[in-house]
C-alpha positions in Angstrom: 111.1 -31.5 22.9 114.7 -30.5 23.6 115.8 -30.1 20.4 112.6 -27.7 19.8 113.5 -25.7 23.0 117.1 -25.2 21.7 116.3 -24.2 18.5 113.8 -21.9 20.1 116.5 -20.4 22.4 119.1 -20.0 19.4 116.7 -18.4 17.4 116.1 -15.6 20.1 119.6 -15.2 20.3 119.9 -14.6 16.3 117.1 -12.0 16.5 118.7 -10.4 19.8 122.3 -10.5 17.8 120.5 -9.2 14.7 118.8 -6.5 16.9 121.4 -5.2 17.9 123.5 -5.1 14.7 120.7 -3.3 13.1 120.7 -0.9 15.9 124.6 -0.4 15.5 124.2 0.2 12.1 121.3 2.3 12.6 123.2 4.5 14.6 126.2 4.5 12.7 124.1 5.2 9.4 122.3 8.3 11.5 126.0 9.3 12.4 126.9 9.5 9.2 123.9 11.1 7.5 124.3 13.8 10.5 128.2 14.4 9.5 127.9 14.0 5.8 124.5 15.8 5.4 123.2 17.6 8.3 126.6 18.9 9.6 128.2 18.8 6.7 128.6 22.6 6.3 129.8 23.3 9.2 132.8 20.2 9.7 133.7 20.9 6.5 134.0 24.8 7.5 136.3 23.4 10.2 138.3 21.0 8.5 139.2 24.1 6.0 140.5 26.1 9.6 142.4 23.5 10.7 144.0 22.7 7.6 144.1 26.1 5.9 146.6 29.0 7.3 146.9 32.7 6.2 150.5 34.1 6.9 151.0 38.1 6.8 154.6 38.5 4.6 156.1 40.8 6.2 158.3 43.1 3.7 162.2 43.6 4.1 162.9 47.1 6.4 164.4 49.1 4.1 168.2 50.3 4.7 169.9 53.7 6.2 173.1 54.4 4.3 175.3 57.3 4.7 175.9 59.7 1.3 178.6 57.9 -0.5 176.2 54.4 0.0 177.9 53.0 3.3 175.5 51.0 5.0 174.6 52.0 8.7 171.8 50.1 9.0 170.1 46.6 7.4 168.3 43.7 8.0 168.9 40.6 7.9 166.7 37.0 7.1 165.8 34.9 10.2 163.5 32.3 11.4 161.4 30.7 14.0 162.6 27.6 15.0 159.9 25.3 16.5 159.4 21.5 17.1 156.6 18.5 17.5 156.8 17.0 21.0 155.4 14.4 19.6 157.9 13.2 17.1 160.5 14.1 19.6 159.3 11.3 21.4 161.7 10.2 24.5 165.2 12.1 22.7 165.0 15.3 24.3 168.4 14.7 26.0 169.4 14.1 22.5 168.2 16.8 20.7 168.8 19.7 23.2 172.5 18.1 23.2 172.5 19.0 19.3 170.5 22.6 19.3 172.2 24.4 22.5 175.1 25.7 21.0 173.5 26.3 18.3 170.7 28.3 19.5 172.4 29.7 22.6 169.9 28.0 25.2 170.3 25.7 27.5 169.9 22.1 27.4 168.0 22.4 30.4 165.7 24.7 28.8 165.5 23.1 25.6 164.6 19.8 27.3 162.0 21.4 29.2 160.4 23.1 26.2 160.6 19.4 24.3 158.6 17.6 26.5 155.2 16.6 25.3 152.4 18.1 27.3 148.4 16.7 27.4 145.7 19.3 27.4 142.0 18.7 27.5 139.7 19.8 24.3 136.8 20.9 25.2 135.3 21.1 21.9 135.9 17.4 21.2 135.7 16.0 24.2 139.8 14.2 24.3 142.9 14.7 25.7 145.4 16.2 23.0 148.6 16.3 23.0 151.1 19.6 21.8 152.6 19.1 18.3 153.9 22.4 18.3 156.3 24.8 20.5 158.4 27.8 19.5 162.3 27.0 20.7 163.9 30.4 19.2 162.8 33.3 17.4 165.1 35.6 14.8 167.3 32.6 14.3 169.9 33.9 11.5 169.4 31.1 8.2 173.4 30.5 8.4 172.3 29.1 12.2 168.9 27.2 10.6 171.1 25.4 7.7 173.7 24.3 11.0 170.5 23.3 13.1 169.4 20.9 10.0 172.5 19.6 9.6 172.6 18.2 13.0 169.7 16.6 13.0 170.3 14.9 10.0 173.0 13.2 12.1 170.2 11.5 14.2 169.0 9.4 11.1 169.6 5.2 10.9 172.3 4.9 8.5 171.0 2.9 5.2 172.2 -0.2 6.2 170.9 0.3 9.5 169.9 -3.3 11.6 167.4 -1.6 14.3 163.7 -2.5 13.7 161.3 -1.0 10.8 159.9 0.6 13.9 163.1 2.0 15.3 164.1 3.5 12.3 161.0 5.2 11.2 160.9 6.8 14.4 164.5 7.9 13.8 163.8 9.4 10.3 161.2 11.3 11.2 163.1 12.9 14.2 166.0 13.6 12.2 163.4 15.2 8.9 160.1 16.6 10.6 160.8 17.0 14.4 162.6 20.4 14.7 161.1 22.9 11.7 160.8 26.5 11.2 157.5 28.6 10.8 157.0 28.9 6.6 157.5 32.5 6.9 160.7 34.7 7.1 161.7 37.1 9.7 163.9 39.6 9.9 166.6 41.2 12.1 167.8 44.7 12.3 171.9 44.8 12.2 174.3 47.6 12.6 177.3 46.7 10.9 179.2 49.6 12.6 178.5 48.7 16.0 178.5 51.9 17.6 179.1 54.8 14.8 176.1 57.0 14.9 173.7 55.3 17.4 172.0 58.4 18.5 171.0 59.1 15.1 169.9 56.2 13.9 168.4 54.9 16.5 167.2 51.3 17.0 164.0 48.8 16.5 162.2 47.0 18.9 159.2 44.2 18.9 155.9 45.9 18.9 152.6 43.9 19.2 150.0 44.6 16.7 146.6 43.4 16.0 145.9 42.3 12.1 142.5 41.0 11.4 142.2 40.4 15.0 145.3 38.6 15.1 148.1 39.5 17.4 151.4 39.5 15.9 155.1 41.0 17.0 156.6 43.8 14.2 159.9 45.1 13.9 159.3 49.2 14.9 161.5 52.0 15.3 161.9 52.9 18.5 164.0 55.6 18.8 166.3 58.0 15.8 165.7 58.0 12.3 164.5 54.2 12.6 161.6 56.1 14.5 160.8 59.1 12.8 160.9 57.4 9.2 159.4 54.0 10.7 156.9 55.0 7.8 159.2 55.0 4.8 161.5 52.4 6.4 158.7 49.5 7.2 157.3 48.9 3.5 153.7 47.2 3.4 152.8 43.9 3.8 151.9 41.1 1.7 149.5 37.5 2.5 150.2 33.9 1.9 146.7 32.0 1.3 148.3 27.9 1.8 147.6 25.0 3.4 149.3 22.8 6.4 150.0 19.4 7.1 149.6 17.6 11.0 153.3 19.5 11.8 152.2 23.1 10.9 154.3 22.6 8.0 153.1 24.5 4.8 151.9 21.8 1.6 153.5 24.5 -0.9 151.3 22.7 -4.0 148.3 23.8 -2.2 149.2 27.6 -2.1 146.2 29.2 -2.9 146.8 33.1 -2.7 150.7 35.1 -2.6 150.6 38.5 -2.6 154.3 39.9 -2.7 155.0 42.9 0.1 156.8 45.9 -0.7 159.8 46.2 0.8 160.6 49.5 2.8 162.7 52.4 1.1 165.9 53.1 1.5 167.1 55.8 3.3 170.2 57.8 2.5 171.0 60.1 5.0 173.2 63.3 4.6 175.9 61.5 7.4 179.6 60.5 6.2 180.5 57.5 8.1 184.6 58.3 7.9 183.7 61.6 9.3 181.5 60.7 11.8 184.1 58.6 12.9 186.6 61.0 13.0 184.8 63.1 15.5 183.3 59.7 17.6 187.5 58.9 18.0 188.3 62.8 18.7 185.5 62.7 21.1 186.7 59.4 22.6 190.1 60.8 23.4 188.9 64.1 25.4 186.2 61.8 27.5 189.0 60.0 28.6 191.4 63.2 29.0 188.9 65.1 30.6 186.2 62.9 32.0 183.3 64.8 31.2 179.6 63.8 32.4 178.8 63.5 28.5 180.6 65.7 24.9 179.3 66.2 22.1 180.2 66.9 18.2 178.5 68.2 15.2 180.1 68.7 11.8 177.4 70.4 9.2 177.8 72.2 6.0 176.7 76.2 6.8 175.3 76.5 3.6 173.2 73.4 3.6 172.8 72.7 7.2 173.3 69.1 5.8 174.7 67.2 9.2 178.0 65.6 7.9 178.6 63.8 11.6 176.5 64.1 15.4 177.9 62.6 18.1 177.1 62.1 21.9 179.3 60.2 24.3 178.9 58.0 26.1 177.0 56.0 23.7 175.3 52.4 23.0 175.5 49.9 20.5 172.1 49.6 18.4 172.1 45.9 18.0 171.8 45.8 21.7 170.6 48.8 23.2 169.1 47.5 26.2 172.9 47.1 27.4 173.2 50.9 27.7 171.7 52.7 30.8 168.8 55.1 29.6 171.5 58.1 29.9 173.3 57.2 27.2 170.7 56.4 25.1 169.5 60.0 24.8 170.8 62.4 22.2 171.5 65.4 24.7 172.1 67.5 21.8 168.6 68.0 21.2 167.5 66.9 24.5 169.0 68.7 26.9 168.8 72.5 28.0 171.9 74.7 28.3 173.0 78.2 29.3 175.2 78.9 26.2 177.6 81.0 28.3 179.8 83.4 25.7 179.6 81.2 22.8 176.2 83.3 22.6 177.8 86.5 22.4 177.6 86.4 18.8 174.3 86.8 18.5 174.0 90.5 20.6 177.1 91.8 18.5 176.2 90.5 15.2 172.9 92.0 16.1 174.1 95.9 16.7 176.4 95.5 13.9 173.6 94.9 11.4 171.4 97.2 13.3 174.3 100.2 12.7 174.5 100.5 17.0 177.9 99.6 16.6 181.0 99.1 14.8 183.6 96.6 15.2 186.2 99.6 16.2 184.0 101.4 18.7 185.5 100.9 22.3 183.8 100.3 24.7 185.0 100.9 28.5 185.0 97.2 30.5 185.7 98.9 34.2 189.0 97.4 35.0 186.6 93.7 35.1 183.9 94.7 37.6 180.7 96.6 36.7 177.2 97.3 38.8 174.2 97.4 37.1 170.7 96.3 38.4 171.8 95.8 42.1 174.5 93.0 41.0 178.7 93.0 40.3 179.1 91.5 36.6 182.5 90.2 36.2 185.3 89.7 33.7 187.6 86.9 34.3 190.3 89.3 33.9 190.5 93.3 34.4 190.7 94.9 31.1 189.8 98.5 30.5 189.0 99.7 27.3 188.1 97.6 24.7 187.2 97.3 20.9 183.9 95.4 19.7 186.6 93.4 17.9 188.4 92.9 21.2 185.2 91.9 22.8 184.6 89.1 20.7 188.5 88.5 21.0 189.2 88.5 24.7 185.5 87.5 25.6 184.9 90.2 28.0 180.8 89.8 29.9 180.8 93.2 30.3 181.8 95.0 26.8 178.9 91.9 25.6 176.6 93.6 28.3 177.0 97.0 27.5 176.5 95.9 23.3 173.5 95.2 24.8 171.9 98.2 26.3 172.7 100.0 23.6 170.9 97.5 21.3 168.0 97.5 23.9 165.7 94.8 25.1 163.1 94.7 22.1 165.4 94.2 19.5 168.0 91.7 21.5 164.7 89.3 21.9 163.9 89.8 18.3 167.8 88.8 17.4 167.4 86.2 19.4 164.2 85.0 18.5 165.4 85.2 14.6 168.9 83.1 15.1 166.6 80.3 16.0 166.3 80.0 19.6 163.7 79.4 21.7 162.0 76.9 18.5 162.7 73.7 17.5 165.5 73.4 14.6 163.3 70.7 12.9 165.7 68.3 12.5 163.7 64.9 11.5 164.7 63.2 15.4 162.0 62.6 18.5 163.0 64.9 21.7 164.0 68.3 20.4 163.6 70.6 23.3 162.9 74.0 21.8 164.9 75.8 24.4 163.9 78.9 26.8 163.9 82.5 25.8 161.8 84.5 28.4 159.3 87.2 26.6 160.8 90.8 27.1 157.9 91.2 29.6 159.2 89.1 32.0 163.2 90.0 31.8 164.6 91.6 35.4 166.4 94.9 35.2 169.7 92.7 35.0 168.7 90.7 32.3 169.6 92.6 29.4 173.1 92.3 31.0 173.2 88.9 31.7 171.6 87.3 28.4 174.0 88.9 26.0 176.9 87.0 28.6 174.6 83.7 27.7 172.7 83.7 30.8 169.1 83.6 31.8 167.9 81.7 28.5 168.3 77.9 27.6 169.3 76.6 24.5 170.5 73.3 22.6 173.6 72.5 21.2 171.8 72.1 18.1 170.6 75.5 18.0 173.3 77.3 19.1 175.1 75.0 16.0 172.8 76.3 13.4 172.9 80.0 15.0 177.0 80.5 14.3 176.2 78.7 10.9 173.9 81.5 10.1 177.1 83.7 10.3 179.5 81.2 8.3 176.1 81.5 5.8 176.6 85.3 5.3 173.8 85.7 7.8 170.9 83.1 6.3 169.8 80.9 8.8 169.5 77.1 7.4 167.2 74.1 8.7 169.8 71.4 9.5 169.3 68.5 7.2 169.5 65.2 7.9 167.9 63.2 5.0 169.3 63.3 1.5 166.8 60.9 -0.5 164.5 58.3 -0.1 165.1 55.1 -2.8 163.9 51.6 -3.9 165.2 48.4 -3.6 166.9 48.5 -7.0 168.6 52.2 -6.2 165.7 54.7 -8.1 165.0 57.7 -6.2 161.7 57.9 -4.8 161.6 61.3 -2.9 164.8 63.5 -2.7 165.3 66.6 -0.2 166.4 70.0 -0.7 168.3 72.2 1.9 165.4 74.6 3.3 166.4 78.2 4.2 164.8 79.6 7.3 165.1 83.3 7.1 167.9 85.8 6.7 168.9 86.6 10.0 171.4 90.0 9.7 173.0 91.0 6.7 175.7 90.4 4.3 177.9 92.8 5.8 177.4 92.4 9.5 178.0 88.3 8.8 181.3 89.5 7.2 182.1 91.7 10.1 181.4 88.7 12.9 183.4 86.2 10.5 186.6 89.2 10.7 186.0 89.7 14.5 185.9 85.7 15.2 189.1 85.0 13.0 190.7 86.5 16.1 189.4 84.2 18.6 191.8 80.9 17.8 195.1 83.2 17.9 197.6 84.1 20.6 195.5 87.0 21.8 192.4 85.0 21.6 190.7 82.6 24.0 191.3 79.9 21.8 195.0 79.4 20.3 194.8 75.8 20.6 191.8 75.7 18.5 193.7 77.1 15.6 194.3 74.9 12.4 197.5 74.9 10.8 196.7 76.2 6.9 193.6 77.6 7.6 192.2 80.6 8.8 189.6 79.4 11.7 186.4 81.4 12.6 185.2 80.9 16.0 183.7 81.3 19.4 184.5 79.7 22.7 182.1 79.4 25.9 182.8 78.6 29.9 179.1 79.0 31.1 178.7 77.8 35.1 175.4 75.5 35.7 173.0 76.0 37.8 170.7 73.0 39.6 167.5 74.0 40.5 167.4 76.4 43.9 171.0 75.9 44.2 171.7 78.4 41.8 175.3 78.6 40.0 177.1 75.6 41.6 181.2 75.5 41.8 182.9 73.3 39.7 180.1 72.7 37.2 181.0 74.0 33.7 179.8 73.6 30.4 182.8 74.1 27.8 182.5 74.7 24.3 184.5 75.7 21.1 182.0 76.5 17.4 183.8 77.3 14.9 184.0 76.9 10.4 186.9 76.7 8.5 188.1 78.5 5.9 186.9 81.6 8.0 186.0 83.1 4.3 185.1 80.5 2.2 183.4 78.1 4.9 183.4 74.2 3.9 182.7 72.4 7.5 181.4 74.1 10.8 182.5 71.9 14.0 180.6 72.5 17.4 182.0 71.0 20.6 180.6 70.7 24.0 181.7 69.2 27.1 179.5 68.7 30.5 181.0 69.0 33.6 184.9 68.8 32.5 187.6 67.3 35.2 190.4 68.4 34.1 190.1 71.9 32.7 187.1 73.4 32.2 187.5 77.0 29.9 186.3 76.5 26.4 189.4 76.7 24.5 191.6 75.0 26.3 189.2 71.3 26.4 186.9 71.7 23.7 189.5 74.2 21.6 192.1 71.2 21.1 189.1 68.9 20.1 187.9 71.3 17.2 191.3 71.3 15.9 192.0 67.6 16.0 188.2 67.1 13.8 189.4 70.0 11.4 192.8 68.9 10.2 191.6 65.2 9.9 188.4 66.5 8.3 190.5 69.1 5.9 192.7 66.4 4.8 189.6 64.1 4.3 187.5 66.8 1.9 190.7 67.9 0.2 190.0 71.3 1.0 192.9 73.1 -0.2 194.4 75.8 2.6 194.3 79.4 2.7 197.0 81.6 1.9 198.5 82.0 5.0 200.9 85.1 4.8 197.7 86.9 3.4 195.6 85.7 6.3 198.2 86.7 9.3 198.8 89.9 7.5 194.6 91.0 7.7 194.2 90.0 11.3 197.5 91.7 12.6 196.4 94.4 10.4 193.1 94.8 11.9 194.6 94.2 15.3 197.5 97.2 14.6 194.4 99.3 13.6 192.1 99.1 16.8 195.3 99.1 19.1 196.4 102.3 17.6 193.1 103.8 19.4 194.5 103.2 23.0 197.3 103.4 25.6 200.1 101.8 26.0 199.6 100.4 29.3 196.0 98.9 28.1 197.7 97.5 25.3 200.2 95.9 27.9 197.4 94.6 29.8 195.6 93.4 27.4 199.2 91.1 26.4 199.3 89.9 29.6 195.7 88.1 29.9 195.9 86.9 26.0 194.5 83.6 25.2 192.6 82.7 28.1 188.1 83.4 28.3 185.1 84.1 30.3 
């Protein structure tokens, strides 16, 4: 009876046991026909996500050298540096020690951005923990081949006595721990620091959406890297591959590699040794004369091709957040300016070509004091009669006035209108300000006295540049150019650029008659002896024009100084513009931005082997010219006019 019991009650354990093994099994077999059959689709559509990654190649930026193939700007191969928490394990201390110096981060940081953190999957239901964190980006390759280095230090030497454990752990720290993304980066670089920064600009990071993926480009931001982002970014490529556990790329099972195009080259129409030339020259009168901001252009009249541009103070490109905003912008093109007398070439060169006038007609200058539309125009200095010639020579606001009524309002706008101002110059840079001319509908009975003296319209440096070029051009206004060619990586031109003529602004002989009268200017009896160039016959205009702010109206102490001017006068290689804002220690044209122009030309010169004129011939025209047009007047003028030589309005 007991033994019949017992085997009763071990027999319903069996079936119980057996019950529930087949019920185990039962559910494990429906688990498995649900993964392998019924889901099968879509796991294995997962599986392929999580183990499959698509990378966007991102081509090279192309390069910006100057025209004899210095390079101004390039970039450089970097990485992403990242890491596994996991395989860290407890050695951040460790391995923030190692990667600090070498990244530039903190240990602190660096152990705070090792540590493993736990986040909850929804999707499956567990707690998973981060095998993946980003320590640095645009790590240079030099600094990734350091960053291996040391952490091959961390490995167990070969004959090693710490556990199997131990020194697996170890090994994998020291091989898989600290990784890059399988994808190079890039990094702009300015190997010249400084030289040009305004006109090539800079990158930044921009975010952009791919496929619905967010990623960070390198963009231009500002200059040429801006305007010829374009040409300069190339098109990207894919990478179709698969990834281990680590992120890291399983390079055998690369599927698809399409190869990007790397960005063109851009040669601009800049030499670097004389853009450096005038950034030094303009160094040493910022610090002579303290200035709010000066600025340089060197250009080839009959091009327009910009050999040098050049805006102090400055920034450095590599890091232009450094620099406050002010001296980020190119106030050459962005900033407004009365021209003050450097624009009296444009009403004189006008009436000459119209036949009003001709460089020997005098014209009386009332002793430096003259009332016309209910106001007192003034001469710096009291001269009485003087030629056309003499006007451009001494200056004088009023002989530049009185050109002016007798050219008359219509055609002065038109003159002015056809040197370029009051429209964009169309140089290839963001912020050109277009200027002010006011339509002869809304002038004031004064204004055709006071816009011939440079005042009453706004203008750029640029322009007013390009509009004394016109005259060094035999009177053909050029487009300033800026970009020679566009090329390949292996050097073969893909687009090249030819100067671009704007329209012929006066004639032939009216630009020689301007080029005679401003030959005068740098010499003793000009306003700007010190902008003369020994060996050469200089061509030039100076300008002293008072600012105004707002209601405040023409403020004290405020000037804006100038000195344009080409050399050989008649046979023009370089044209050099120079402008200072708000001058401390001086402030007429030719004496601060005079000396400036001649310290640029003779360097220059010497630099282009530009052989010098014949200098007996030269002296012997202009004291010709200037015996010739004194033999038209009195004595006492002519003593009058001695005593105020060399000095401007």
């Amino acid at each position: 009876m007991g033994d019949s019991v017992k085997t009763a009650v071990q027999l319903r354990r069996a079936v119980l046991v057996a019950t529930v093994l087949f019920g185990l099994f039962g559910l494990l077999a429906y688990r498995l026909v649900e993964l392998q059959l019924v889901r099968h689709p879509e796991l294995a559509e997962e599986a392929r996500r999580n183990r499959e990654r698509e990378f966007l190649r991102q081509p090279r930026r192309g390069d910006i050298l100057d025209a004899r193939g210095v390079l101004l700007a390039t970039s450089v191969p970097v990485r992403t540096v990242c890491a596994d928490p996991v395989l860290v394990g407890d050695r951040q201390a460790v391995v923030a020690r190692l990667l600090s110096p070498l990244l530039g981060i903190s240990e602190l940081e660096l152990q705070q951005k090792l540590l493993p953190r736990v986040r909850w999957d929804a999707e499956t239901g567990r707690a998973v923990t981060n095998r993946y964190v980003v320590l640095a980006r645009k790590v240079p390759v030099e600094t990734w081949q350091q960053i291996r280095k040391a952490m091959a230090t961390l490995a167990p030497p070969p004959d090693s006595t710490l556990p199997r454990a131990e020194q697996r752990f170890l090994s994998q720290l020291s091989r898989y721990a600290v990784f890059v993304e399988p994808w190079e980066d890039q990094m702009r670089v300015y190997p010249n620091q400084k030289l040009a920064a305004h006109v090539l600009g800079y990158t930044g990071l921009q975010e952009v959406t791919v496929d619905g993926v967010k990623l960070l480009e390198t963009r231009g931001a500002d200059g040429l890297e801006r305007t010829l982002d374009a040409q300069l970014a190339g098109v990207r490529g894919w990478r179709v591959t698969e990834v281990d556990g680590g992120r890291r790329e399983v390079v055998r099972l690369r599927d698809q590699d399409v190869e990007p195009r790397d960005g063109w080259n851009v040669v601009v129409t800049l030499d670097a040794v004389i853009q450096n030339i005038l950034e030094s020259a303009l160094a040493e009168a910022m610090e002579q004369h303290r200035p709010r901001n000066i600025t340089g252009i060197v250009l080839r009249p009959q091009t327009g091709a910009i050999l040098a541009m050049a805006c102090l103070p400055n920034f450095d490109p590599n890091r232009p957040g450094d620099a406050p905003e002010e001296a980020r912008r190119n106030v050459i093109l962005t900033d407004h300016m009365e021209p003050g007398s450097t624009f009296k070439i444009v009403v004189v060169a006008g009436a000459l070509n119209d036949g009003v006038v001709r460089l020997e007609d005098v014209f009386d200058c009332e002793q430096g004091r003259f009332a016309y539309g209910g106001r007192i125009l003034h001469d710096h200095h009291p001269y009485d009669l003087l030629t056309v010639e003499e006007i451009i020579t001494k200056s004088s606001n009023i002989g530049a006035a009185k050109i002016g009524m007798r050219l008359g309002e219509p055609r002065l706008y038109e003159y002015i209108r056809a040197f370029g101002f009051g429209a964009r110059t169309g140089l290839p840079l963001l912020g050109e300000m277009p200027g002010y001319v006011p339509p002869v509908n809304r002038w004031y009975k004064i204004s055709i006295a006071q816009i011939p003296m440079g005042h009453g319209v706004a203008v750029t440096r640029m322009q007013m540049a390009m509009a004394m070029a016109a005259l060094a051009n035999g009177g053909v206004l050029m487009r300033p150019m800026l970009v020679e060619r566009l090329e390949d990586r292996r050097g073969r031109v893909v687009a090249a650029y030819e100067p671009q003529v704007v329209r012929r602004v006066v004639g032939e002989e009216a630009a020689r008659a301007m080029v005679r009268a401003l030959k005068t200017v740098p010499t003793p009896q000009g306003t700007a002896p010190a902008a003369a160039v020994p060996g050469y016959a200089v061509a030039g205009k100076t300008g002293t024009a008072q600012k105004a702010e707002g209601t405040r109206g023409y403020v004290p102490g405020k000037y804006i100084s100038s000195f344009i001017g080409f050399l050989p006068a008649d046979r023009p290689e370089v044209l050099i513009a120079i402008t200072l804002d708000e001058p401390q220690r001086g402030y007429y044209g030719g004496q601060v931005a005079g000396p400036v122009f001649r310290k640029v030309a003779e360097r220059v010169m010497q630099y282009l082997g530009v052989p010098p004129d014949d200098l007996e011939t030269e002296s012997g025209s202009v004291a010709r010219a200037a015996s010739e047009g004194a033999g038209s007047r009195s004595g006492s003028e002519r003593r009058l006019r001695s005593t105020h030589g060399g000095r401007e309005s």
